[in-house]
N, C-alpha and C positions, 0 to 999 in steps of 0.2 A: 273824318267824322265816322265812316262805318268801322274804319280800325277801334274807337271807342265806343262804338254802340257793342263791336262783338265782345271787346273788352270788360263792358258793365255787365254783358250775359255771362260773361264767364265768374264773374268776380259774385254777381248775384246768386247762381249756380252752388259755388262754394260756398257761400254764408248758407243754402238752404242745407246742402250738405253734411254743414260740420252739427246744422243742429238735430240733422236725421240721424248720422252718426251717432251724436251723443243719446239721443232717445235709445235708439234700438240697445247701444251697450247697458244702459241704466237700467230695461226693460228686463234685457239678460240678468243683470246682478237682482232686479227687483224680483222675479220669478226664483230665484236660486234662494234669495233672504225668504220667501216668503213660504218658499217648501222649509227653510228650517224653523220658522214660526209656528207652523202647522205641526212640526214634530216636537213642540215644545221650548224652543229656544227665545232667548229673551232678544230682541233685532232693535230695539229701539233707535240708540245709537248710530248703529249701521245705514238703518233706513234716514236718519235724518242725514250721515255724509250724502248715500246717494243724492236724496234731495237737493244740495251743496254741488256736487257734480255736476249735476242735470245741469242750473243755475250760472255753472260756468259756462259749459256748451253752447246755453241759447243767449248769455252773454257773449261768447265771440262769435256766433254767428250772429248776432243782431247788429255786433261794429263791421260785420264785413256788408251785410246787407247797406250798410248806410253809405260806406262807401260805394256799393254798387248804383245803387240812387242818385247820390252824387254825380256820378261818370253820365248814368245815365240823363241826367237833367241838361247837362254841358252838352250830349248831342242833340236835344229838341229843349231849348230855352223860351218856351213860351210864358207869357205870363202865368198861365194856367198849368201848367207843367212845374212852375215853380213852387208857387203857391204847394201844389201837391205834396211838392218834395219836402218845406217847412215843417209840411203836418205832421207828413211821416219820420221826422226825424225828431219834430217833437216829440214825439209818441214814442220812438226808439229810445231817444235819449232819456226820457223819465223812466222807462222799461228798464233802461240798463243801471241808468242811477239808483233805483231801489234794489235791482238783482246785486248790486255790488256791493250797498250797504249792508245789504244780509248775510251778504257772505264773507265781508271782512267783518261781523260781531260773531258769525258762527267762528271764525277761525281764533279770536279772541278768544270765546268760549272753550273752544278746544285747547289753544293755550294753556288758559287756567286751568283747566281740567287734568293737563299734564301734570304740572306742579309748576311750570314755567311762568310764573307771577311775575318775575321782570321784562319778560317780551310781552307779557300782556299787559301789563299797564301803561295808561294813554302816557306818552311823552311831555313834559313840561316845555312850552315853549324857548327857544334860546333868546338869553337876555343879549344883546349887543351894544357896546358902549360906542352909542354915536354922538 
């Protein structure tokens, strides 16, 4: 059991990580876009990728967070412990479900933006003769 308890620290660790990582990089490009706004340049675009970025970042650091919860829950299973961990993953889970939606329509968006109209348009289901 402590070999998993050190294991959900280290694994929780990493999820806090990968999303501090992503900030501090995003922070750089955001400060970089935002001196060329200041000298007149049009960011629009730019700034909505970073945004996209960001959104990836605190998307896999919130699946690794869950799995550290997980780990963690399997060394102190109390009822109350459990319960906790439900919340929190309901909470992650609808967090990440909306972060993913938005960034598979920006990537759509960007698609079509290419000129790439057959990778962007949604798939018709496969008909199967059963």
């Amino acid at each position: 059991m402590r070999v998993l308890n050190i294991l959900s620290q280290v694994i929780g660790l990493t999820g806090a990580a990968v999303i501090v990582w992503g900030f501090g990089l995003i922070m750089v490009r955001f400060v970089k876009l935002e001196w060329l706004r200041m000298r007149g340049e049009r960011i629009g675009p730019r700034r909505e990728a970073l945004r996209h970025q960001l959104g990836s970042y605190l998307l896999l650091g919130l699946e690794i967070l869950i799995a550290a919860d997980v780990l963690r829950t399997i060394t102190h299973p109390t009822l109350q412990d459990m319960a906790l961990l439900a919340g929190i993953v309901v909470v992650r889970t609808v967090i990440s479900f909306f972060l993913d939606k938005e960034l598979a329509a920006a990537h759509l968006r960007d698609l079509a933006a290419t000129g790439d109209a057959k990778a962007a348009a949604p798939k018709p289901p496969a008909v199967t003769n059963e």
